[in-house]
N, C-alpha and C positions, 0 to 999 in steps of 0.2 A: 859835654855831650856832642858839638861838632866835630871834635875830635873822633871818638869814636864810630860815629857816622862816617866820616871820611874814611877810615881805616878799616871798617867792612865793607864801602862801596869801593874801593882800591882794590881788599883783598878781592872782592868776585868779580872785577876786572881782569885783575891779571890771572885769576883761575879760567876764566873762559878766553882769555888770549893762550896760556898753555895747552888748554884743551884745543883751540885750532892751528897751531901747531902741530898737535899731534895728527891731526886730519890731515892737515896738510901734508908733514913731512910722513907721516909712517913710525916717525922714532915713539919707542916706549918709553924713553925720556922725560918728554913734553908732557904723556900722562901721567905718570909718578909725580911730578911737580905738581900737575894740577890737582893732583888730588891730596897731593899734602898742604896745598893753599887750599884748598877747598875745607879742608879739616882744622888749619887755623882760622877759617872764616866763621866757620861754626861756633868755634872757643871763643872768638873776637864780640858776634851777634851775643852769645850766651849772657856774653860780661856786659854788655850794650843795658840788656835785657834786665839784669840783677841791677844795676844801677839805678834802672829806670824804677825797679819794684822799689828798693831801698828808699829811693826820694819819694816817692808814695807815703811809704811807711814812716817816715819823717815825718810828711806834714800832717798825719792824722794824730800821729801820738803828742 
C-alpha cells in the first residue's frame, strides 16, 4: 500500500513540475507530458483504489 501511495504522490509531482514548465517555458512539450502523467496518475489512484476495495471485501467474506 506505500508503495502505491508513493507512486501517485511522485506521479502528481512531477505532473505539476511539467505543467510549470510549461508556464514557464511556453513549449507545448512540457504540456503533453503533463498530461500524460496526469492520465497515468489517474490509472495509478484507480489501482490504489481497487486494492483498497478488494482488502475490504476480504475481510468481510
Amino acid at each position: 500500500m506505500l508503495i502505491f501511495r508513493w507512486i501517485v504522490l511522485l506521479l502528481l509531482v512531477a505532473g505539476l513540475l511539467c505543467f510549470a514548465m510549461y508556464i514557464g517555458t511556453g513549449q507545448t512539450r512540457w504540456r503533453h507530458l503533463g498530461v500524460r502523467i496526469v492520465k497515468w496518475t489517474v490509472i495509478a489512484a484507480l489501482g490504489f483504489f481497487a486494492v483498497l476495495i478488494l482488502e475490504r471485501m476480504a475481510t468481510v467474506l
